[in-house]
N, C-alpha and C positions, 0 to 999 in steps of 0.2 A: 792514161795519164803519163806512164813514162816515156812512152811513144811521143807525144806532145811536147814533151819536158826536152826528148834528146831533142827534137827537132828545133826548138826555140833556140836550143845552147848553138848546135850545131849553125844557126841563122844569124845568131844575135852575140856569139862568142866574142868576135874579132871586130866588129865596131862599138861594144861597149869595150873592150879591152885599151883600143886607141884612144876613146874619149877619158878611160881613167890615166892612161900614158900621156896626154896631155896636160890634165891636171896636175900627176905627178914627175912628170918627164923621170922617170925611173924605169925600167922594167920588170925588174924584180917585185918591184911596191906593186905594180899595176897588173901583174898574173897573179901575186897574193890577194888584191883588192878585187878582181874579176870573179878569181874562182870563189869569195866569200860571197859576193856577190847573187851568182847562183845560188849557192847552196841556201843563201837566207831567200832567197827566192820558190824556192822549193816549199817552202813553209811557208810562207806568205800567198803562191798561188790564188788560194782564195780571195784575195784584198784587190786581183790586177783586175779590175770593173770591163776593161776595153774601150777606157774613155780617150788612150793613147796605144800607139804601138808600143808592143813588148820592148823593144831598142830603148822606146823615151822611159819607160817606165823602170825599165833592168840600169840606164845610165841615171836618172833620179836617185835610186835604192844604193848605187854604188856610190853616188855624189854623197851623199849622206851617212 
């Protein structure tokens, strides 16, 4: 699982990051909003079905 986990961060970091940098045209707001991001991620794991790529589903979680 964490093997999985780094690899998604490591994949999906830096285009959910920009899509919240968009949103908030901030930076600061948008490394706070990213890494919260994951980490609620992390605990939700179980809820991502595969019905979207991890990116739409990690920038959904973060939209909200």
């Amino acid at each position: 699982m964490q093997e999985d986990f780094d690899q998604i961060y490591q994949n999906c970091f830096d285009p959910v990051y920009r899509y919240v940098l968009s949103l908030s045209e901030n930076p600061v707001v948008a490394e706070e909003i990213t890494q919260e991001t994951f980490f609620r991620a992390i605990s939700k794991s179980s809820e991502f079905r595969g019905e979207s790529s991890e990116v739409t589903w990690l920038c959904a979680g973060a939209k909200n």
